[in-house]
N, C-alpha and C positions, 0 to 999 in steps of 0.2 A: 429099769433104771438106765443101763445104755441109751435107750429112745430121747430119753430127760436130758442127758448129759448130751448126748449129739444136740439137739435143740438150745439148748444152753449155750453149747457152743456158736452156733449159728446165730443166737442173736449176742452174744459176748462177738461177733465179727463184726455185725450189719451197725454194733452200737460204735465199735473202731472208725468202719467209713464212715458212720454221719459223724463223727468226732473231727474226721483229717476233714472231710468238706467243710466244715466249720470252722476249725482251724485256719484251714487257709483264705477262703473266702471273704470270713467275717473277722476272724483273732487278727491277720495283717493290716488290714484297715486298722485297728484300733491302733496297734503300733506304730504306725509310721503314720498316724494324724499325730503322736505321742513326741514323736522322733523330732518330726515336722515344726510344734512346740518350741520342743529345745533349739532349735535350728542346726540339727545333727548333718552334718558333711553329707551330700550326695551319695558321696561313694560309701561311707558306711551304711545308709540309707539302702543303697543296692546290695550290698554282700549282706545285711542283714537280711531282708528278705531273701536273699538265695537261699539262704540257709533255713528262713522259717519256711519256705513253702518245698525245698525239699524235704522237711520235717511234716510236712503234709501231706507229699507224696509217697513217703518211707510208711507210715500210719496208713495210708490207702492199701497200697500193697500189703501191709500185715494183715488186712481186712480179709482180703478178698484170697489172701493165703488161707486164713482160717477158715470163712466159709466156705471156699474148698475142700478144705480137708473134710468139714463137717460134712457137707452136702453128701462127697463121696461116703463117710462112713452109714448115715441115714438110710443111702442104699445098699448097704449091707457088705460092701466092699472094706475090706480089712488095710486101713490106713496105717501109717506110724502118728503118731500125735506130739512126735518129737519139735520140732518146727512151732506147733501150738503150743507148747510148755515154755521152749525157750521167749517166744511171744510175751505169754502170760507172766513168767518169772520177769521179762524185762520192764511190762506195763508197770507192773505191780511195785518194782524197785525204782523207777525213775521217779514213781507217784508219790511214794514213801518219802523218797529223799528231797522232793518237790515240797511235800507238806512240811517238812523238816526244815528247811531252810527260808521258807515263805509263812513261818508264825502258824500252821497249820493252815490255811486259805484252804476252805473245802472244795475251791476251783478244783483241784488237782485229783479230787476222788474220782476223776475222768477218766483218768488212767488206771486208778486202783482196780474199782469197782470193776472195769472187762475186762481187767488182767484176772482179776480173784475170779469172777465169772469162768475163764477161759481153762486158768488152772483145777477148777476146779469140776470140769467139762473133762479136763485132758488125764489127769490124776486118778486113778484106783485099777480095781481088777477088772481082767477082760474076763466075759464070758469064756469059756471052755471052748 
């Protein structure tokens, strides 16, 4: 069951970074062709992207935090999976409140799903 759960976890990470690489690569284009549209001010134009593609960046990093963590546990090295939880609990609440505010749009089970994944990776008893 650990093996499942390490694994789990690792690809609840790998699905995080192809999330931020898409996020930011392909999700900002669509927004600021959106923006562009409306003929949104430049400078909001740019502090909105800062802000989305450090939102891309902060999702990378969570990735590759978690497959870390996993990688090392898989090797039989005795992690904290603290780090992972607060991850998974944050995915998982942004996504919720996301669906909740956008009519439920299933876009947002992006977040759920490897946050539930992750928690669900990082949650129960250790072996002995």
């Amino acid at each position: 069951m650990e093996r499942f759960r390490s694994i789990l976890g690792l690809v609840a990470g790998v699905l995080m970074m192809l999330s931020a690489a898409m996020h930011s690569l392909f999700g900002w284009k669509a927004v600021k062709s959106q923006l562009e549209l409306v003929h949104a001010p430049a400078d909001l134009v740019r502090a909105l992207g800062t802000g989305w593609n450090f939102g891309g960046a902060a999702m990378l990093a969570f990735g590759f935090i978690v497959v870390a963590l996993f990688t090392h546990r898989l090797k039989g090295s005795m992690v904290t999976l603290r780090p992972a939880i607060v991850i998974g609990t944050t995915y998982v609440a942004f996504g919720a409140g996301a669906l909740v505010v956008n009519d439920f749009d299933p876009f947002f089970l992006v977040f759920v799903v490897p946050g539930a994944m992750l928690l669900i990776a990082s949650i129960g008893r250790r072996p002995a």
